[in-house]
C-alpha positions as CSV (number, residue, x, y, z in Angstrom):
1,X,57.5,25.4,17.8
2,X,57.0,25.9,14.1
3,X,54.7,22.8,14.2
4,X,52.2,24.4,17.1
5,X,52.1,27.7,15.6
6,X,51.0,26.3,12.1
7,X,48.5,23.4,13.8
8,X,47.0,26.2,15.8
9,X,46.8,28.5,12.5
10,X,45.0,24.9,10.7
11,X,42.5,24.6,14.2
12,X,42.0,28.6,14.2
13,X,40.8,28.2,10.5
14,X,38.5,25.5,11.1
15,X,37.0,27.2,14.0
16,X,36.4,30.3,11.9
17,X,34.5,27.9,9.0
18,X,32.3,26.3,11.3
19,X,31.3,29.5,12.6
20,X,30.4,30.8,9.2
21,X,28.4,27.3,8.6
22,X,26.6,28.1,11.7
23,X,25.4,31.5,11.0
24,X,24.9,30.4,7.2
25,X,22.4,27.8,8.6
26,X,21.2,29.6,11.1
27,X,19.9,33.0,8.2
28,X,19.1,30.1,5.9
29,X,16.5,28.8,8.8
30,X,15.0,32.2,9.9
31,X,14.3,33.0,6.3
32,X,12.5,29.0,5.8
33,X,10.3,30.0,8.5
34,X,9.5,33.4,7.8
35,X,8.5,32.0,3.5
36,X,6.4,29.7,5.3
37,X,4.7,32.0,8.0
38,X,4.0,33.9,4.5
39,X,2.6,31.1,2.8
40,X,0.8,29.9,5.8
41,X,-1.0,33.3,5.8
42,X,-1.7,33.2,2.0
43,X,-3.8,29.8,2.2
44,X,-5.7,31.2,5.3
45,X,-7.1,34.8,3.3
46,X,-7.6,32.1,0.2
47,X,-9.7,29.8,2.6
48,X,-11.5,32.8,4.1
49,X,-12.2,34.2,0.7
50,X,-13.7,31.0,-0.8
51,X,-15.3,30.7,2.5
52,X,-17.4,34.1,2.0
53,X,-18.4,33.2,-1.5
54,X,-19.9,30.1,-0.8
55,X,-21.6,32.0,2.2
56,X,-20.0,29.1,4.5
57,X,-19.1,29.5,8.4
58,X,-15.4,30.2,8.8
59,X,-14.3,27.2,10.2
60,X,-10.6,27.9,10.3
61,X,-8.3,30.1,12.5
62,X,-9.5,34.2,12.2
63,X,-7.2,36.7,11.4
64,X,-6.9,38.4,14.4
65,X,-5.9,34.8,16.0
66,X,-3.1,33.9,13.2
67,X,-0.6,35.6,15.1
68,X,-1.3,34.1,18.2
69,X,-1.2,30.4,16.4
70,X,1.7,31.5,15.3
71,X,3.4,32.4,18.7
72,X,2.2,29.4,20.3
73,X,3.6,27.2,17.7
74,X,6.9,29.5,17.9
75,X,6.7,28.8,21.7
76,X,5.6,24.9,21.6
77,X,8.7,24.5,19.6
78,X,10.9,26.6,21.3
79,X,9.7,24.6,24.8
80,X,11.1,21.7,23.3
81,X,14.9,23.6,23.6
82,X,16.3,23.0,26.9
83,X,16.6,26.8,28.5
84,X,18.8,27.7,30.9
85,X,17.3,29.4,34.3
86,X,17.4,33.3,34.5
87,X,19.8,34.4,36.7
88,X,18.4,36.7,39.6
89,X,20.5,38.2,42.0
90,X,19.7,37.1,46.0
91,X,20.8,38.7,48.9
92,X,22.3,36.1,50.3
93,X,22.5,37.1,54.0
94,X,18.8,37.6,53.7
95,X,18.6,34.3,52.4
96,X,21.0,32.8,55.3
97,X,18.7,34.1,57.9
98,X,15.8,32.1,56.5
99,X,17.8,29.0,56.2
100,X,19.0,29.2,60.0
101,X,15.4,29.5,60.8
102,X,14.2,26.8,58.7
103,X,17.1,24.4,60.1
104,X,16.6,25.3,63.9
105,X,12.6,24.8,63.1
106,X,13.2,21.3,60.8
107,X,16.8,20.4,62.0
108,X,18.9,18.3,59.4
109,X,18.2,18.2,55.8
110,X,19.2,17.5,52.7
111,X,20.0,20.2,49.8
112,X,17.4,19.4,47.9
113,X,14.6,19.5,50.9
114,X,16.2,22.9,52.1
115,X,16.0,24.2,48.6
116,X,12.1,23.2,48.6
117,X,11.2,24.4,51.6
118,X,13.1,28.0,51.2
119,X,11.0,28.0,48.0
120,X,8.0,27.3,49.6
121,X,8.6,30.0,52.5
122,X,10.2,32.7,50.5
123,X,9.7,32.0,47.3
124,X,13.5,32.1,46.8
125,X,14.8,29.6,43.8
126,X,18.5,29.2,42.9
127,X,19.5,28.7,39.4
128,X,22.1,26.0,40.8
129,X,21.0,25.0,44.4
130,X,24.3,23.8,45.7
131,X,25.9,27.0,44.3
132,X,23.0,29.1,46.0
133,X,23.0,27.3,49.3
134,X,26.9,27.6,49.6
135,X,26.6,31.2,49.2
136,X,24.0,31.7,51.4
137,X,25.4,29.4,53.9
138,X,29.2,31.5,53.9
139,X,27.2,33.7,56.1
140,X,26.2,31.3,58.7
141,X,29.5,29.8,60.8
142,X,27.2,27.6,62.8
143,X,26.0,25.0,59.7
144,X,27.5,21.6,59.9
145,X,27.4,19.8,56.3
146,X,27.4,16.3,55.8
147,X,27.7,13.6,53.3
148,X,24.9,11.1,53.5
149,X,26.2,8.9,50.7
150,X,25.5,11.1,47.8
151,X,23.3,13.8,49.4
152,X,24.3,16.5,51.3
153,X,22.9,17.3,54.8
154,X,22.6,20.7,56.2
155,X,22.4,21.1,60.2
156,X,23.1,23.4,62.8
157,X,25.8,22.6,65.4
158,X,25.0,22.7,68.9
């Protein structure tokens, strides 16, 4: 018992640093990108300036569109991040009225298909589809599901 209570103690610790190394890194990041979001902007007003002295055209970014370079960098990079879907609440008797209807109109189909066409119809889009349709579909006794190897098949029984 001693063993477990002094192992867990060791793993607790080690959790606790890595956490710390994670938020160090993570302060040590934000504050890289904000010195060169600084210096970024320094070069541009030096470019600008030199630019009206020589009585050039401004070929570079103007101010009022930094920001917005900025952003879309911020958000070019950021898109590379898998995101998880937002979750949104459904009424999901609402929703297992429009799946009866779509399976008495199409009769079988698969999760996926169903999925489509409800988001087609309705505009209704699950975060996790099997998770959505399951919900939805605790509301409908009449729905036969199916295995068609590794795809699931919605119907109604006769």
């Amino acid at each position: 018992m001693v063993e477990y209570l002094t192992e867990r103690k060791a793993l607790h610790m080690t959790l606790q640093s890595l956490l710390e190394q994670r938020a160090s890194l993570r302060r040590q990041y934000v504050d890289q990108d904000k010195q060169l979001g600084q210096d970024i902007k320094q070069i541009l007003a030096r470019v600008r300036e030199l630019d009206q002295l020589d009585g050039t055209v401004d070929e570079y970014v103007p101010a009022e569109e930094e920001q917005d370079f900025s952003e879309s960098a911020m958000a070019e990079a950021m898109g590379r991040v898998k995101t998880r879907k937002t979750h949104i609440r459904h009424d999901y008797e609402a929703v297992a009225a429009q799946v009866e209807r779509i399976l008495k109109e199409m009769s079988a189909m698969t999760l996926n298909d169903l999925c489509d066409e409800l988001k087609k119809r309705c505009g209704v889009e699950f975060a996790s589809p099997y998770i959505g349709i399951h919900k939805a579909i605790k509301h409908l006794p009449n729905v036969k599901i199916e295995k068609d190897g590794r795809k699931l098949v919605f119907s109604l029984e006769s």
